[in-house]
VMD Tcl script that draws the C-alpha trace (Angstrom):
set ca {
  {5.80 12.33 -15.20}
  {2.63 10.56 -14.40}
  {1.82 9.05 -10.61}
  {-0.59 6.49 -9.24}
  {-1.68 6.57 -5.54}
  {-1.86 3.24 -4.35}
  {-3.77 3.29 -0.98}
  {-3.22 -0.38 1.21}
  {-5.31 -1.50 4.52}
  {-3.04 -3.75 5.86}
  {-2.79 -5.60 9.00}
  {-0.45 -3.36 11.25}
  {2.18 -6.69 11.97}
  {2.28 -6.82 8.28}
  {3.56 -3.10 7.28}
  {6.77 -2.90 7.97}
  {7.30 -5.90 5.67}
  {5.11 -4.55 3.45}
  {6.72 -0.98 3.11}
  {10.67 -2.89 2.36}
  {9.06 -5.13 -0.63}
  {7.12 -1.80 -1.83}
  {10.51 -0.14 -1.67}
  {12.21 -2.82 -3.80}
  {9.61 -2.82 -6.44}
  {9.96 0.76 -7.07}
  {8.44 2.73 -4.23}
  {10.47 5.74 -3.20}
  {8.57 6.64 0.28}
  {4.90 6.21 1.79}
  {2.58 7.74 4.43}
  {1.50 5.38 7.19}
  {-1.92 5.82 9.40}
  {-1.95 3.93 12.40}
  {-4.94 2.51 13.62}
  {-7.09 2.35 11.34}
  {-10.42 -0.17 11.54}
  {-12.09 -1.47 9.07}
  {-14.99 -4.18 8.43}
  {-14.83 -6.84 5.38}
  {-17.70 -9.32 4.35}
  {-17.99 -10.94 8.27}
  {-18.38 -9.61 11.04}
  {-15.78 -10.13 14.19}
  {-16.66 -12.20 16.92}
  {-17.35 -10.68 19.68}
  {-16.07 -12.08 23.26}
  {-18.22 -10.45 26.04}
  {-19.40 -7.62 24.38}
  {-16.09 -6.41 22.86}
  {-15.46 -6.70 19.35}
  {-11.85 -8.68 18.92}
  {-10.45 -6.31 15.77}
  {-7.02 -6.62 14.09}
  {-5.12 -3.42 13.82}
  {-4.82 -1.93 10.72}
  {-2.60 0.41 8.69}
  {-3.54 2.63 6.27}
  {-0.17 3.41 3.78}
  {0.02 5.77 0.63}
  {2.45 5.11 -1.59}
  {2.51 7.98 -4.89}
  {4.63 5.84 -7.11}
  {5.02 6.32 -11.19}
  {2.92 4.71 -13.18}
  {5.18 2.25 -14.48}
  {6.09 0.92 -11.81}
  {2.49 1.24 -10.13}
  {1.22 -2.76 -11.29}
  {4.23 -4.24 -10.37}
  {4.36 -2.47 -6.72}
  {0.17 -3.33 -6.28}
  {1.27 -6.68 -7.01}
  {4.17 -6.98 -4.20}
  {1.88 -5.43 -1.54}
  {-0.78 -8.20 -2.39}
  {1.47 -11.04 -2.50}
  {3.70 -10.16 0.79}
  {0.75 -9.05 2.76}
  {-1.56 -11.84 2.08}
  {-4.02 -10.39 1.09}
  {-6.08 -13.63 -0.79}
  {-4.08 -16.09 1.85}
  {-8.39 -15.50 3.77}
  {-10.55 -12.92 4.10}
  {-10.01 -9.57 6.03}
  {-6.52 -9.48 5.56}
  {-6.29 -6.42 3.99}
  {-7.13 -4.63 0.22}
  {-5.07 -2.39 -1.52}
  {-6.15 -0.20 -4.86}
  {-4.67 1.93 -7.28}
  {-6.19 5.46 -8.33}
  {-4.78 8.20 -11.24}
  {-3.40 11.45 -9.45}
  {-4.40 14.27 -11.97}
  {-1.10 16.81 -10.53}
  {1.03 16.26 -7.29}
  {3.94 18.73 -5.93}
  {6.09 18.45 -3.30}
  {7.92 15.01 -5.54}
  {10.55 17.29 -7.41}
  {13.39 16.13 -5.39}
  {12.35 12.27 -6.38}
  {11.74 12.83 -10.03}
  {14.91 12.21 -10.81}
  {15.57 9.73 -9.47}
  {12.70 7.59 -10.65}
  {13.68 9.31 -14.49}
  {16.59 6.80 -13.84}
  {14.49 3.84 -12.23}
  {12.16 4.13 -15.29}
  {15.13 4.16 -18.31}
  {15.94 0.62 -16.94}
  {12.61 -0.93 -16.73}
  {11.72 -0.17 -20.20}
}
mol new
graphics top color blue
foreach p $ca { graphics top sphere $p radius 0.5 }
foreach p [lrange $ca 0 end-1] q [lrange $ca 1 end] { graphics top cylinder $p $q radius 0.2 }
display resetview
């Protein structure tokens, strides 16, 4: 079986919604880093000296490659990511091997005789 990793910087109000639509389209788990910060094409205003920054999330989701377009796609559309800029970016990258998925192989084996 063959994974993507799709890595998402999303706005942290954004990721629990954003991990349940993953989850529908296919997802079967992801890792979530907290506080992340990032900086798009702007700048943020500053107010006094301090820089007013949105919160971000960092999430992992190793999902078969399949299903990988179809769960990019969710993330983008239900965290808004072209709604403006600085919203967030996701992107989708080959894994070469992964372990430690043995126990969800299965399961997606099933997922995967329905979609195609």
């Amino acid at each position: 079986m063959r994974f993507k990793l799709i890595v998402a910087f999303i706005e942290d109000s954004k990721t629990d919604e954003v991990l349940d639509a993953a989850r529908q389209a296919g997802a079967t788990g992801a890792t979530v880093i907290n506080n992340a910060r990032g900086e798009g094409l702007t700048k943020k205003k500053t107010f006094f000296g301090l820089t007013l920054d949105v919160q971000r999330d960092v999430v992992l989701f190793l999902v078969e490659e399949h299903l990988a377009r179809s769960i990019l796609e969710t993330i983008n559309e239900v965290g808004e990511f072209d709604a403006s800029s600085g919203k967030g970016i996701a992107v989708q990258l080959d894994v070469e091997d992964a372990v430690g998925v043995a126990h969800q192989v299965e399961e997606l084996r099933k997922k995967i005789k329905e979609e195609i």
